[in-house]
C-alpha positions, 0 to 999 in steps of 0.5 A, spaced: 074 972 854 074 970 862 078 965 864 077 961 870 083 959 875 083 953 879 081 953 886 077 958 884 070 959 884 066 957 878 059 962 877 053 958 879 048 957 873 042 953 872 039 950 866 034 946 864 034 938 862 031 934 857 028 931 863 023 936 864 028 938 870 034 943 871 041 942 873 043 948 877 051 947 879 050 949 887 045 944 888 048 938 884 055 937 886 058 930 886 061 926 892 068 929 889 067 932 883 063 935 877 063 933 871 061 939 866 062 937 859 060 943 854 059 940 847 057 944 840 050 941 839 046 936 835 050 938 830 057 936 831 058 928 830 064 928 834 060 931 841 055 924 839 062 919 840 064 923 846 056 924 850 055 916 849 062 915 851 061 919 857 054 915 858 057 909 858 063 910 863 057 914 868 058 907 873 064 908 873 065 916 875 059 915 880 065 910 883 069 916 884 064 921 887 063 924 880 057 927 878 056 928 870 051 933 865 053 934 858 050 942 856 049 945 850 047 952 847 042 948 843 034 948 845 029 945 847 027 941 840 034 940 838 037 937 845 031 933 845 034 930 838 040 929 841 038 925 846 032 921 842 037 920 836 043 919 839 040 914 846 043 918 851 037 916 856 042 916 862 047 922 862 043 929 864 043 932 859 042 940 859 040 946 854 039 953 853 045 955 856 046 963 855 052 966 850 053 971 857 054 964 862 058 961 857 063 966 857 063 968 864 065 960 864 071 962 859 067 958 853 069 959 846 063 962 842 062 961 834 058 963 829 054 957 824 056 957 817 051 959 813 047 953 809 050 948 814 046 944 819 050 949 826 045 954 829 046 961 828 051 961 835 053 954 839 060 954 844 066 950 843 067 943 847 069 944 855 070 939 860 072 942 868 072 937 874 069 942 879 070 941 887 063 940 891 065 947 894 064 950 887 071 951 886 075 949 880 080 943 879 081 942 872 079 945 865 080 943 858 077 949 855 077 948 846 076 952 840 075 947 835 071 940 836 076 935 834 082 932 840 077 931 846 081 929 852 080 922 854 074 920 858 079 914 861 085 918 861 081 923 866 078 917 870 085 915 871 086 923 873 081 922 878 084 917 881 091 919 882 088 925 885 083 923 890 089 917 892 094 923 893 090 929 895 092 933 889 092 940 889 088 944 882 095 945 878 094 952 875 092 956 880 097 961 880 094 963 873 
């Protein structure tokens, strides 16, 4: 399994969004940040309480300089279910994201269990802050879906970083 070390560049990717447009990493950097936010699929009800959270925090992330997109491994018809049944109307929301990208990117891969509603191959949630350089800065890579790191404890992250020009931390590996 890759893993990806701060300050380091994160791989260039591109997919498509429930919007009808794509969201490629290189062409979509935020002022300070990016916020990638990988989660499971239309599947995982936790993902749902995290995507919404994250759409009703976006004002304050634009504030920082943070660009925000939620990606899945689902597809089209199934991540435009989620937007539709979750309301999520305002965070970009990408699909289609390739097993191999997701582990050049360091995610952690299952397999769905047979008669549940989980599509034969999704990744586990991730969340990275990467620099408009494309470098890393924060990763918070999981492989389960519960304890999701606090969307307010990262804004207060945030600050404290851009306010000290805090270095990425883990960069040794």
């Amino acid at each position: 399994m890759t893993t990806l070390i701060p300050a380091q560049a994160v791989p260039d990717f591109t997919v498509p969004m429930t919007d009808g447009g794509q969201f490629q990493l290189s062409q979509r950097a935020g002022d300070n940040f990016t916020l990638l936010l990988f989660y499971r699929g239309l599947h995982c009800p936790i993902c749902k309480g995290q995507l919404r959270d994250l759409q009703r925090k976006l004002g304050v992330f634009g504030e920082r300089g943070v660009t925000a997109v939620a990606i899945s491994m689902d597809d089209q018809e199934r991540a435009q279910k989620s937007s539709e049944d979750w309301g999520i109307d305002e965070l970009m929301l990408g699909y289609g994201l390739s097993e191999e990208i997701a582990r050049e990117l360091g995610l952690y891969i299952s397999a769905g269990r047979p008669d549940s509603p989980e599509p034969a191959i999704f990744s586990e949630p991730a969340l990275f802050l990467v620099r408009p350089d494309q470098t890393l800065y924060f990763a918070s890579v999981q492989s389960m879906p519960f304890t999701r790191p606090p969307l307010d404890q990262l804004m207060m992250g945030i600050d404290y970083a851009l306010a000290n020009d805090y270095p990425a931390r883990g960069e040794l590996g």
